[in-house]
C-alpha positions in Angstrom: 45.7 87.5 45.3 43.1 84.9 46.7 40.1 87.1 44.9 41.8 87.2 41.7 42.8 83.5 41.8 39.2 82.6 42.2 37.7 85.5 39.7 40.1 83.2 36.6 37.8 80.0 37.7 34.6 82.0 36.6 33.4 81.2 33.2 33.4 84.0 30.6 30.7 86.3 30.1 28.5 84.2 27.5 25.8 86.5 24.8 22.6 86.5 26.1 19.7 84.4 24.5 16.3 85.6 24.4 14.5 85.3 27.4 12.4 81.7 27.6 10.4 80.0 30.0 13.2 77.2 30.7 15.8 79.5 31.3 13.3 81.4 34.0 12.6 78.0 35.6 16.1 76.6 35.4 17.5 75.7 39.1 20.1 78.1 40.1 22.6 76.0 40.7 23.2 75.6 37.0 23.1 79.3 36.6 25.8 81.7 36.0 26.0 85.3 37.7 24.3 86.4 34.5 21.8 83.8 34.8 20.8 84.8 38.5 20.6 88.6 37.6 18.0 87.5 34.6 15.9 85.6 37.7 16.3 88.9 39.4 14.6 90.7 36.7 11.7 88.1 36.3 11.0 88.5 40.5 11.0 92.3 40.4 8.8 92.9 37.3 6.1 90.2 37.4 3.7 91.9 35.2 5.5 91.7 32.3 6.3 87.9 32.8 2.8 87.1 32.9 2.3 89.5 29.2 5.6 86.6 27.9 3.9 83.8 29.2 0.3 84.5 27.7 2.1 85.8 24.5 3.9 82.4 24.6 0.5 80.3 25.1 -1.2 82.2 22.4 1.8 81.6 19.7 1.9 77.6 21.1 -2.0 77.5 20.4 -1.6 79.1 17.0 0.8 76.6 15.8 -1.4 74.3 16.8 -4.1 75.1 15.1 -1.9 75.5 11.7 -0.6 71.9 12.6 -4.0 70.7 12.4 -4.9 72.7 9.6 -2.1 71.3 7.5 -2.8 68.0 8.7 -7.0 68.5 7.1 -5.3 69.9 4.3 -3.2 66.7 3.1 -6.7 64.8 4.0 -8.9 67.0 1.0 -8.7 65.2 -2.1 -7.9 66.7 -5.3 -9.6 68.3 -8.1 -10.7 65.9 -10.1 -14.0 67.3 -12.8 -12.5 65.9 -16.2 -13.9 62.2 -16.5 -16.4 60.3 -18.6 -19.9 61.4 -18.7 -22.6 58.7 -17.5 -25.1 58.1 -20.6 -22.3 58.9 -23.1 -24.0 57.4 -26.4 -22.5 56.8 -30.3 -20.1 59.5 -32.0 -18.0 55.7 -33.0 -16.6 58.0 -36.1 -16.0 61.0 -34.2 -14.0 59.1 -31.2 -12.0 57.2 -34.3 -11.1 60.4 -35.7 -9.8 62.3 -32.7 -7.8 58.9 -31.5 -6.5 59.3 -35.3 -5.7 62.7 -34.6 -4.0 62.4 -31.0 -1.8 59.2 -32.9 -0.1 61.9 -35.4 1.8 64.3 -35.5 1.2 67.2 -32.9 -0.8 69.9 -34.2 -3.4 72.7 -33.5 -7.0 71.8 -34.5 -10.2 73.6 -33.6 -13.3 71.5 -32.9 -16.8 73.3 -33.7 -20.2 72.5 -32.7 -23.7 74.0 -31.9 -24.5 74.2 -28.6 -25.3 71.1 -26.4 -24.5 69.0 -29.8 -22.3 67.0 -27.3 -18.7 68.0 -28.1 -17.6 68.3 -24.2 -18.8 64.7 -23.8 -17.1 63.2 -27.1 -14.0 64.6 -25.5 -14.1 63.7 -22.1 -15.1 60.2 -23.6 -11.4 60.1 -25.4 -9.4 61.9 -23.0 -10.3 60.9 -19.8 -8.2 57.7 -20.2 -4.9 56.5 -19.6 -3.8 56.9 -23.2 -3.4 60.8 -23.0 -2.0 63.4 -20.1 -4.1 65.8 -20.4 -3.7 70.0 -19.9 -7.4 71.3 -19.5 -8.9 74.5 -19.1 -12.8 75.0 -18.5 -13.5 77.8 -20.0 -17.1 77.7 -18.3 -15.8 78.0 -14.8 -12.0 79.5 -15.7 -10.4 80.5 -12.6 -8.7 83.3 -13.7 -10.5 87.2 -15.1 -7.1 88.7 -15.8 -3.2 88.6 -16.9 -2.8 87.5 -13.2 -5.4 85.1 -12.4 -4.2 83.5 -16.0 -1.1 83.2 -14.7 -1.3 81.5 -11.2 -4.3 79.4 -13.1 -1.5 78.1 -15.9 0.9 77.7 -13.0 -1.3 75.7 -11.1 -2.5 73.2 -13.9 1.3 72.9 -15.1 2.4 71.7 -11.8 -1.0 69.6 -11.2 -0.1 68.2 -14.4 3.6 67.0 -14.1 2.4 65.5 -10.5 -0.2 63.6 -12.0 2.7 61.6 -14.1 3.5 60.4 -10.8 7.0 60.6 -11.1 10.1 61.7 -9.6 11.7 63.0 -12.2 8.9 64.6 -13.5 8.0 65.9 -10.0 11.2 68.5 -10.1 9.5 69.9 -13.4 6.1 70.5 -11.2 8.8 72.2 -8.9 10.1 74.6 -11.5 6.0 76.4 -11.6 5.2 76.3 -8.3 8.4 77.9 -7.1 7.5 80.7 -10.1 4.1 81.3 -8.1 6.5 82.0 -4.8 8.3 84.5 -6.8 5.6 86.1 -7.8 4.1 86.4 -4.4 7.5 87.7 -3.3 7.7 90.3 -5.7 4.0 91.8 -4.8 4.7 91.9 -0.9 8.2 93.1 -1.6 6.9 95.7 -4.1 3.3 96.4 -2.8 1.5 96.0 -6.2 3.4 94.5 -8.7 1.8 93.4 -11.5 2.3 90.9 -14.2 3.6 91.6 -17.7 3.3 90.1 -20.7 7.1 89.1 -19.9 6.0 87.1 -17.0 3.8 85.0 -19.5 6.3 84.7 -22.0 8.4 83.3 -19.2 5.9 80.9 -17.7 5.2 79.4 -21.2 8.9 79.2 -21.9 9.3 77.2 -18.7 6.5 74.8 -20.4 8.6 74.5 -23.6 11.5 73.7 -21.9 9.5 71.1 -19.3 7.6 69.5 -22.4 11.5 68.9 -23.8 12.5 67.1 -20.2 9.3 65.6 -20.4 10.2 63.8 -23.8 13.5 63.4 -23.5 13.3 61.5 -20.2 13.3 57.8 -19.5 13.6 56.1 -16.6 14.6 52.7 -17.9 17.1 54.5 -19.7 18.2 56.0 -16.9 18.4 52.7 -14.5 20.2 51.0 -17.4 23.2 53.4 -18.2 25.6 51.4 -16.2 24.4 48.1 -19.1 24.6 50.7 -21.8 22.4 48.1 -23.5 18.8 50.9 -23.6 18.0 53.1 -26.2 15.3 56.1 -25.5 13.5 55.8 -28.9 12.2 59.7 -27.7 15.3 61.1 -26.5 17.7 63.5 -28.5 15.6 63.1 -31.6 14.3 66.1 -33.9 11.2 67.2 -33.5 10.2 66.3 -37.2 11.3 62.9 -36.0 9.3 62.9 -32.6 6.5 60.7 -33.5 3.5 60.1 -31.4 3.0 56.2 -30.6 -0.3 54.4 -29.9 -1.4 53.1 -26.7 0.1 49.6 -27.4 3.3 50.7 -28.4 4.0 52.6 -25.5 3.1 49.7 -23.1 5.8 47.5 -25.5 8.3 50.6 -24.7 7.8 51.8 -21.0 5.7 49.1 -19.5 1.8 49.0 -18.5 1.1 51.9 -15.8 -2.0 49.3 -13.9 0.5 46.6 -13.6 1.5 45.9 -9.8 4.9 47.6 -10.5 3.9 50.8 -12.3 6.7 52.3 -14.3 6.7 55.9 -15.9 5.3 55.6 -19.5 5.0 58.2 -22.0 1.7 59.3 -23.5 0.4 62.1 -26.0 0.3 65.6 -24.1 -3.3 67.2 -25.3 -3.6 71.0 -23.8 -7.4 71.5 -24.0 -9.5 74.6 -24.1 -13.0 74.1 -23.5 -15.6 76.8 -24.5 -12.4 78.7 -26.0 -14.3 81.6 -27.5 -14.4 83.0 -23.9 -10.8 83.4 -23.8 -10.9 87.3 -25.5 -13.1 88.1 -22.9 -11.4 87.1 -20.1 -8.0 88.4 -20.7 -8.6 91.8 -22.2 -5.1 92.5 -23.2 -4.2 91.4 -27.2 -0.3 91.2 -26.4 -0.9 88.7 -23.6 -3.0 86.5 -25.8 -0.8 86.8 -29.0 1.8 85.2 -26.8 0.1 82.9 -25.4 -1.5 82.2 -28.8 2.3 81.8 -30.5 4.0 79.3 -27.4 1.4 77.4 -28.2 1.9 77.7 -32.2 5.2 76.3 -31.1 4.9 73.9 -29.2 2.4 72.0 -31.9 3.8 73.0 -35.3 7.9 73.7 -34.6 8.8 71.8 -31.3 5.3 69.2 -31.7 5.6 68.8 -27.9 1.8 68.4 -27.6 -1.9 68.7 -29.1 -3.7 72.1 -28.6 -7.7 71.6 -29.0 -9.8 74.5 -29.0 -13.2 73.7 -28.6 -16.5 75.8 -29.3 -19.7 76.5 -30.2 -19.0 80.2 -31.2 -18.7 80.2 -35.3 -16.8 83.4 -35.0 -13.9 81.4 -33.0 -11.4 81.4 -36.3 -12.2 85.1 -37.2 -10.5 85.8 -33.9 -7.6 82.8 -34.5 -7.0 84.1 -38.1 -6.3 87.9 -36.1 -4.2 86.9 -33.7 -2.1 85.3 -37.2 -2.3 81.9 -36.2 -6.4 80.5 -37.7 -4.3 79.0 -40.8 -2.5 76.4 -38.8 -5.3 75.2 -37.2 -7.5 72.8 -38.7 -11.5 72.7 -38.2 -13.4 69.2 -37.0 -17.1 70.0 -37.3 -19.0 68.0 -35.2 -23.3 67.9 -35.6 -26.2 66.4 -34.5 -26.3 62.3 -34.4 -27.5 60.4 -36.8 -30.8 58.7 -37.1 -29.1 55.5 -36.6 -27.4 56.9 -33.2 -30.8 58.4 -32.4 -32.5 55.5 -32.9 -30.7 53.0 -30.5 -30.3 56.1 -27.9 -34.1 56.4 -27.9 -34.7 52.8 -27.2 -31.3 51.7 -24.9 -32.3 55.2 -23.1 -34.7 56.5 -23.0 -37.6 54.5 -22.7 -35.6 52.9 -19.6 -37.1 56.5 -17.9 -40.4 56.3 -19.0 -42.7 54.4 -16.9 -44.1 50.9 -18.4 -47.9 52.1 -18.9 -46.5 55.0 -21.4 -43.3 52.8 -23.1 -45.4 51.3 -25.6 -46.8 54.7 -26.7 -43.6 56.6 -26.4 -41.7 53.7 -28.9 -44.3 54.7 -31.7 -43.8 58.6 -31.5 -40.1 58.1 -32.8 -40.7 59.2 -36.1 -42.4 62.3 -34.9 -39.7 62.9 -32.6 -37.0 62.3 -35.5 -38.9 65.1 -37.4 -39.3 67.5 -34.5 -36.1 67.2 -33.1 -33.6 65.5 -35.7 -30.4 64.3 -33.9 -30.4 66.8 -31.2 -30.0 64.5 -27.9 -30.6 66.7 -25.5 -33.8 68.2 -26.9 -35.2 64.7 -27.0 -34.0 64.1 -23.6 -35.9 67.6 -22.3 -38.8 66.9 -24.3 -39.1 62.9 -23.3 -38.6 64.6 -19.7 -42.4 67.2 -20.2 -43.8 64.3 -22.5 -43.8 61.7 -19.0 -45.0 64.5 -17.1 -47.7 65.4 -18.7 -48.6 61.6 -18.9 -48.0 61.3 -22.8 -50.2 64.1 -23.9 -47.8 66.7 -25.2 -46.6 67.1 -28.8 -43.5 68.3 -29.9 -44.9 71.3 -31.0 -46.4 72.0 -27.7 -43.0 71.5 -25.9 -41.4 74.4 -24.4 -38.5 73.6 -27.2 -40.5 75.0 -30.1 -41.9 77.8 -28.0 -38.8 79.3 -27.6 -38.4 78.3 -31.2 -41.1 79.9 -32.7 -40.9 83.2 -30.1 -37.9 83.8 -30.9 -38.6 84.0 -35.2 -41.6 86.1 -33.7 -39.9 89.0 -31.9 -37.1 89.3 -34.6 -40.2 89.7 -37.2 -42.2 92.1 -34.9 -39.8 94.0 -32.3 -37.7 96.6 -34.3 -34.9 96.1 -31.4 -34.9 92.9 -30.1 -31.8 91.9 -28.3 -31.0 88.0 -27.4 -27.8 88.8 -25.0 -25.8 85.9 -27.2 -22.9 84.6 -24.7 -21.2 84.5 -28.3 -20.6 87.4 -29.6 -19.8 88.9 -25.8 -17.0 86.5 -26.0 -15.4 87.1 -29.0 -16.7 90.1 -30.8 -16.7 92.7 -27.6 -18.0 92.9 -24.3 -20.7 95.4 -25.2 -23.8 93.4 -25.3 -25.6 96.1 -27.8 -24.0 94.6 -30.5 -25.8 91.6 -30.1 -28.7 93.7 -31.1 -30.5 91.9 -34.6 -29.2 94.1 -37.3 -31.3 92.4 -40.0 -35.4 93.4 -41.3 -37.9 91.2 -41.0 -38.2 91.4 -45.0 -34.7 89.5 -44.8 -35.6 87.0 -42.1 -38.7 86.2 -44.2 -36.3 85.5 -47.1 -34.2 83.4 -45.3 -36.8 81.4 -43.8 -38.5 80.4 -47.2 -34.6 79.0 -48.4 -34.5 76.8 -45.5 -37.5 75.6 -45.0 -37.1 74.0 -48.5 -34.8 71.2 -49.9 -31.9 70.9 -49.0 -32.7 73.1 -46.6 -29.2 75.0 -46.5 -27.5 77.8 -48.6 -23.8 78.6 -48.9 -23.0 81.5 -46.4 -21.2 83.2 -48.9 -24.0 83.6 -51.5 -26.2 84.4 -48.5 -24.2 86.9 -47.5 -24.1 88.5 -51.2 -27.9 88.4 -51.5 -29.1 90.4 -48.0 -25.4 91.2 -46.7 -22.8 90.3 -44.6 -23.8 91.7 -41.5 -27.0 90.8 -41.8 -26.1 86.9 -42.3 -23.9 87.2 -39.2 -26.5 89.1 -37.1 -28.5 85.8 -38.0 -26.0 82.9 -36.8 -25.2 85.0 -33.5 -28.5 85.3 -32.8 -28.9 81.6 -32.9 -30.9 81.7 -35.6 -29.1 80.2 -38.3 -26.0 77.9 -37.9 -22.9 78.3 -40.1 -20.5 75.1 -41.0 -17.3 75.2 -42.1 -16.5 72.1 -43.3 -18.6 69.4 -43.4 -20.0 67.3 -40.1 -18.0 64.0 -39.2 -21.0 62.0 -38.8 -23.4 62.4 -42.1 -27.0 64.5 -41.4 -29.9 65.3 -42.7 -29.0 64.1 -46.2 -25.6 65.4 -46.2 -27.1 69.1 -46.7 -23.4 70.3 -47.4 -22.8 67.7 -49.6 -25.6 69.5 -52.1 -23.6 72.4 -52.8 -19.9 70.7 -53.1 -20.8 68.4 -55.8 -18.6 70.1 -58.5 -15.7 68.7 -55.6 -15.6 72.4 -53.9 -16.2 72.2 -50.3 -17.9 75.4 -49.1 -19.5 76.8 -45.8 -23.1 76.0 -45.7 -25.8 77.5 -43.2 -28.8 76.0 -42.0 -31.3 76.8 -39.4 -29.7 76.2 -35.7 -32.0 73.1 -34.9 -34.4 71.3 -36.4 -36.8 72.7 -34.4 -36.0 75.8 -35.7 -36.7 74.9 -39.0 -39.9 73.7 -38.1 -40.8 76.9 -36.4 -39.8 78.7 -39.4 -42.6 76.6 -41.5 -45.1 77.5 -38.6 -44.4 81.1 -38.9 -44.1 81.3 -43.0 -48.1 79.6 -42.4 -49.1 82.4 -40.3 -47.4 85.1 -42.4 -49.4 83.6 -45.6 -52.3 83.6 -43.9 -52.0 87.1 -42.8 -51.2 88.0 -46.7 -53.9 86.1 -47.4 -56.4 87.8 -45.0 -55.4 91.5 -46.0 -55.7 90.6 -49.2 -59.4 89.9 -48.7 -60.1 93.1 -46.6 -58.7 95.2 -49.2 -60.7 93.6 -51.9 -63.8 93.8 -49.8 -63.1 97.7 -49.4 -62.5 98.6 -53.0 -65.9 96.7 -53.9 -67.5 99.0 -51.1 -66.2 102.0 -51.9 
């Protein structure tokens, strides 16, 4: 009776816990009978306490080492590639008519240039500011090859984006895109291989609509101020006909100024930018994918008018591909060219002659005029050529510049090689990825005609009565091989006369083509020389053989 009495005094059998190195080392006075026959077993198999306690060091020093990692991590600074451009210079019309645009009504607009004409700059320039959050996509260095990498890229800007407003509220929407990243991981280790559909874009931009709508609807003044009742969110609940755009000083007035000591949340035009746009074909082989992505954002301009969509490139061809994918008609074109001479003028003399050494200033400031006539408004072929001319201590002319080599070797092999391909980043964008088709499909009899239009006044031709004269394919063989330039609309800033001007004066704006540079057309003039000159000289020997024979 004695043994039973004291076996109710025993505590009840607990669960065992996983075996740890404080329960091994625990006195045994605060150990059950369970606990001493667990010591039991760590005396009589040592070996494979010693395998715990190195398995135990090596999972301590791990976490370690992620600790630490996590803690470099929060010490990297972030991304941060879209800002001004040192030596930005002029484009005063162009900057007043994107601000214009940006102060409107939301909409899709397409912004052309020739390459290196400076439209990346004019952009950063307006956007890189505190009047605009900005959405932006480098198409030169995209991040994403595929319908996947698209997606975690979009992801990852969306959320970078609502974090940059620096609010809290607005912090739960970056929440809502990196939580659909998670997912997506999820589903590829659960599924080994999963891959995204054009469902999982339509989702992610549908997320975006409905974020953009928070985003707009949210205030956090009205929010602090609901027990008053006495604030009104001029943005909130309103139809998107009625969602208007304010300037920069209006929203201070409204939401406060965001440099003050006491920064509060303001709203600002959302612009979703694609740089070098033309690319975006190539990257994301898959039509479906694009027309969707193409439509959300056909929505979220012209029905919701959440936000500005700019598409900007040098690629002619751009609104061919817009106009198949059913949405070119609702975007409108902003042609920006070369500066004008006025621009040119007071960038040569603020600029560049503060490069030049002081024994050749005096003898660069009196070659303007042969620069102007070389070059035209082109910036950064003044800037290269400015570069040779101090190297070569003043003594090099435009037309020994490797600029008008190129120029003038480039009209050469089209005239003399039967297949002469130029590899155009252009057409591998948006026409195919097969870079045979950038192959000249014109003669050199029709590259000679086209030479002897531009190379007199006005120096342009509509495209379309180009195209009826030698053929369509030929004229756009021409402009993708950088040889001629085609224009839309007309240039912001006026140029070389207003060339398009001379064939809209019965009030009918049509495209116009001219040669791609200046330096172009002055190659062409060299060339047309030569080929005269050849003429000429055959002419002679075949005179002087008739009177022999």
């Amino acid at each position: 009776m004695v043994r039973i009495a004291a076996l109710r005094h025993v505590s009840r059998p607990r669960v065992l816990a996983p075996f740890s190195l404080r329960q091994a080392w625990q006195p045994c006075t605060a150990r059950s009978f369970f606990g001493l026959g667990e010591l039991a077993g760590v005396i009589a198999n040592p070996a494979e306490t010693l395998r715990q306690l190195k398995e135990s060091q090596e999972m301590l020093r791990k976490a370690k080492e992620d600790m630490e990692l996590a803690r470099e991590a929060k010490k990297i600074p972030k991304k941060h590639t879209f800002s001004k451009l040192p030596g930005f210079h002029g484009r005063k019309a162009e900057q007043a008519l994107l601000r214009k645009i940006l102060t409107t009504q939301p909409k899709m607009t397409t912004i052309f240039g020739a390459t290196s004409v400076g439209k990346t700059a004019l952009l950063r320039e307006v956007l890189a500011s505190d009047e605009y959050f900005v959405v932006k996509f480098d198409l030169r260095i995209s991040g994403f090859a595929d319908l996947r990498t698209l997606y975690l890229a979009l992801c990852e800007q969306f959320q970078m984006f609502f974090n940059e407003m620096r609010d809290e509220e607005m912090g739960k929407q970056a929440l809502t895109f990196k939580h659909l990243v998670l997912a997506l991981n999820g589903k590829e280790s659960a599924e080994g291989g999963y891959t995204v559909t054009v469902a999982d874009l339509a989702s992610l931009m549908e997320s975006l609509q409905s974020a953009l709508l928070q985003y707009w609807e949210y205030d956090p003044k009205a929010t602090s101020s609901d027990n008053d009742g006495n604030f009104e969110d001029p943005y909130a609940k309103k139809k998107p006909a009625e969602r208007q755009v304010k300037s920069s000083d209006e929203m201070t007035a409204l939401y406060g100024d965001s440099q003050s000591d006491s920064p509060v949340f303001r709203k600002r035009p959302v612009v979703f930018l694609l740089d070098e746009a033309h690319k975006l074909p190539a990257l994301v082989d898959d039509q479906l994918s694009l027309k969707v992505f193409l439509d959300t954002l056909l929505v979220l301009t012209k029905q919701d008018r959440l936000c500005h969509v700019l598409f900007c490139t040098s690629d002619p061809f751009f609104q061919h591909f817009l106009r198949s994918m059913n949405v070119g008609h609702h975007s409108q074109i902003i042609t920006i060219g070369d500066c004008s001479r006025e621009e040119t003028l007071s960038y040569f003399l603020d600029q560049m002659l503060r490069s030049v050494p002081p024994h050749l200033a005096s003898k660069l400031t009196t070659s303007f005029e042969d620069i102007w006539d070389a070059f035209g408004g082109k910036l950064s072929h003044i800037n290269d050529y400015v570069a040779s001319w101090v190297q070569a201590e003043g003594n090099l002319t435009p037309y020994q510049s490797a600029i008008f080599i190129q120029a003038y070797t480039l009209l050469q092999f089209h005239l003399t090689q039967a297949n002469f391909e130029t590899f155009s980043p252009l057409s591998t964008a948006t026409v195919g990825t097969d870079t045979s088709e950038d192959a000249a499909c014109f003669k050199p009899s029709d590259l000679l005609q086209v030479m002897r239009k531009l190379t007199q006044s006005p120096y342009s031709i509509p495209y379309f009565t180009l195209c009826r004269m030698i053929g369509t394919a030929q004229v756009d063989s021409m402009i993708k091989t950088r040889v001629l330039e085609v224009r839309w609309t007309k240039t912001v800033t006026p140029e070389e006369g207003w060339v398009e001007r001379q064939w809209s004066e019965d009030g009918i704006e049509r495209p116009v083509l001219l040669p791609m540079t200046r330096i172009i057309r002055r190659a062409m003039e060299v060339v047309l020389r030569e080929e005269e000159q050849l003429k000429h000289a055959g002419q002679e020997e075949s005179n002087g053989e008739a009177k022999t024979a």
